[in-house]
C-alpha positions in Angstrom: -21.2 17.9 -51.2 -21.7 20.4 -48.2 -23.7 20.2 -45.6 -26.9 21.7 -45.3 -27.4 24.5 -42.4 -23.4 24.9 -41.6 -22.6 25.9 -37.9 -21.4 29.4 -37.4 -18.9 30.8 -35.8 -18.8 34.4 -35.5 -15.3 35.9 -34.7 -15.4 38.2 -31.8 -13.4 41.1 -32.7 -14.3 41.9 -36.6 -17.9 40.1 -36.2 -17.5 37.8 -39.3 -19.0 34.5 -39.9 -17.0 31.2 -40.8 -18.3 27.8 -40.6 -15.3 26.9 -39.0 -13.9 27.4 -35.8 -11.1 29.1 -35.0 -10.8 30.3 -39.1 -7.7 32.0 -39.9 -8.4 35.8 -41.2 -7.8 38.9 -41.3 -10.3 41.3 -39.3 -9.8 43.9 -41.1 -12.3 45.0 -43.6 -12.3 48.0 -46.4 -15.2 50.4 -48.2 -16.0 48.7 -51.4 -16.4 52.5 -52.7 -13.6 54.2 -51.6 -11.2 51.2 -51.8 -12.1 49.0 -54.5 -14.3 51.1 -56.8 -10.9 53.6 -56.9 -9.2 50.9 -58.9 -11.7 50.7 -61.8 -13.2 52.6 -64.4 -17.1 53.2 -65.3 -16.7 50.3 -67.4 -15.1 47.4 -64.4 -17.8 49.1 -62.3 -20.9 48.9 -64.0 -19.7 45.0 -64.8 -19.3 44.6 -61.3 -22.4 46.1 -60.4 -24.3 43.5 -62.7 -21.9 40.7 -61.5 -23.3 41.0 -58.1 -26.6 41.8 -58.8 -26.6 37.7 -60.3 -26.1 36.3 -57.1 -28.6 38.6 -55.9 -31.1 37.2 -57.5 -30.2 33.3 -56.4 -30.7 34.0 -52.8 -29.2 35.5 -49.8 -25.3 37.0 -49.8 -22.9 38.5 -47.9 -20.1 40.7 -49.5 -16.9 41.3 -47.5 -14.4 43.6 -48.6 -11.0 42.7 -47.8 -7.9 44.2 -48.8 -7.0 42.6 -52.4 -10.4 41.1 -53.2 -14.3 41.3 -52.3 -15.4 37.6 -51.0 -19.0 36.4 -51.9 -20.3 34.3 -49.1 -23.3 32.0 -48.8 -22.3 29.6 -46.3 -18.7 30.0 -47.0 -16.9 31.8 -49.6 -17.1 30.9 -53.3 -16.7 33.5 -55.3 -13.6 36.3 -55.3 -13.7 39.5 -57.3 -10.7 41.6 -58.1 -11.9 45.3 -59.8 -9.1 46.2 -62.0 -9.3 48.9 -64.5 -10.4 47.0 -67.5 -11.9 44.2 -66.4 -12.9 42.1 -63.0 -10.8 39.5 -62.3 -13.3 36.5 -60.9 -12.1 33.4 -59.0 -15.0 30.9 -57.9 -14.7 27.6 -56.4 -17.2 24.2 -57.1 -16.6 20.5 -56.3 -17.4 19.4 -60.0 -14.4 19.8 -62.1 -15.1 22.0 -65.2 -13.4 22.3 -68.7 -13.9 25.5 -70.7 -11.7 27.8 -73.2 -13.0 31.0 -70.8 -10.6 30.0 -67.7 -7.6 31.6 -67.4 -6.3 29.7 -64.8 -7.9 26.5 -62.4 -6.4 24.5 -60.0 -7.3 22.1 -57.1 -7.2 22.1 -53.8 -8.7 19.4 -51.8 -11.9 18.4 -52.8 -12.4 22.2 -54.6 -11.7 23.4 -57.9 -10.9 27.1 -58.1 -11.6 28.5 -61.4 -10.5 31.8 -62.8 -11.0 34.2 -65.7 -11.6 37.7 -66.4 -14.5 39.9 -67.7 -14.2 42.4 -70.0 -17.1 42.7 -72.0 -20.5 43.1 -70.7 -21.9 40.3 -72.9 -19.6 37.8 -70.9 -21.7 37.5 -68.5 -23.7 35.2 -70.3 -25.9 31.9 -69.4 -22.8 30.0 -69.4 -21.6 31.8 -66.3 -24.4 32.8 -65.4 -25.2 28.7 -64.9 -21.5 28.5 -63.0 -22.5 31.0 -60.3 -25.6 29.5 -59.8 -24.1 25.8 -59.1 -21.0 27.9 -56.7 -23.7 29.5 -54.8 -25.6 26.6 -54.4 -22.4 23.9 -53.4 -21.4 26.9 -50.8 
């Protein structure tokens, strides 16, 4: 499990936060509205919207927009959203190995299971993810 209260380091030129040194990244960051609300409709909005407004309501985030995806961050990343036109593409990552018919893809790497699927529906966001994020934010 991770450790409580993770060191920070901050990188000087883009001013992001990693808890650890030295973290491989790009600096550069881009406008949730004009780069990644471009690439969906009402529809992948509005889910998105509602997606991040659940982690919202288990605590403190951060949001970082990079290039292909927008990171979730607690302590570290765990959660990666993709807006397509249809749907949001969501990648999260836990320590507990999970088995469910809503993954699309999972895999391992290390100690982490990265877990992936798409939303489509606005009833998919349901208890049962709903209970996921919850346990990804709280591991991360």
């Amino acid at each position: 499990m991770p450790k409580a209260g993770v060191n920070k380091c901050i990188c000087p030129n883009c001013g992001r936060n990693f808890s650890r040194k030295n973290q491989i990244h790009s600096c550069e960051l881009f406008s949730i509205r004009d780069h990644h609300l471009q690439k969906g409709t009402s529809f992948s909005i509005q889910n998105y919207n509602q997606f991040i407004s659940l982690f919202q309501k288990f605590g403190p985030i951060s949001i970082e927009p990079l290039k292909n995806i927008i990171a979730i961050k607690k302590n570290s990343q765990f959660c990666f959203i993709q807006i397509q036109k249809k749907a949001l593409k969501i990648i999260f990552r836990l320590y507990t190995f999970l088995s469910s018919p809503h993954f699309k893809d999972m895999s391992q790497q290390d100690q982490m299971h990265y877990y992936q699927f798409k939303i489509q529906k606005m009833n998919e966001i349901d208890e049962e993810l709903t209970g996921w994020m919850h346990q990804a934010y709280m591991e991360n």
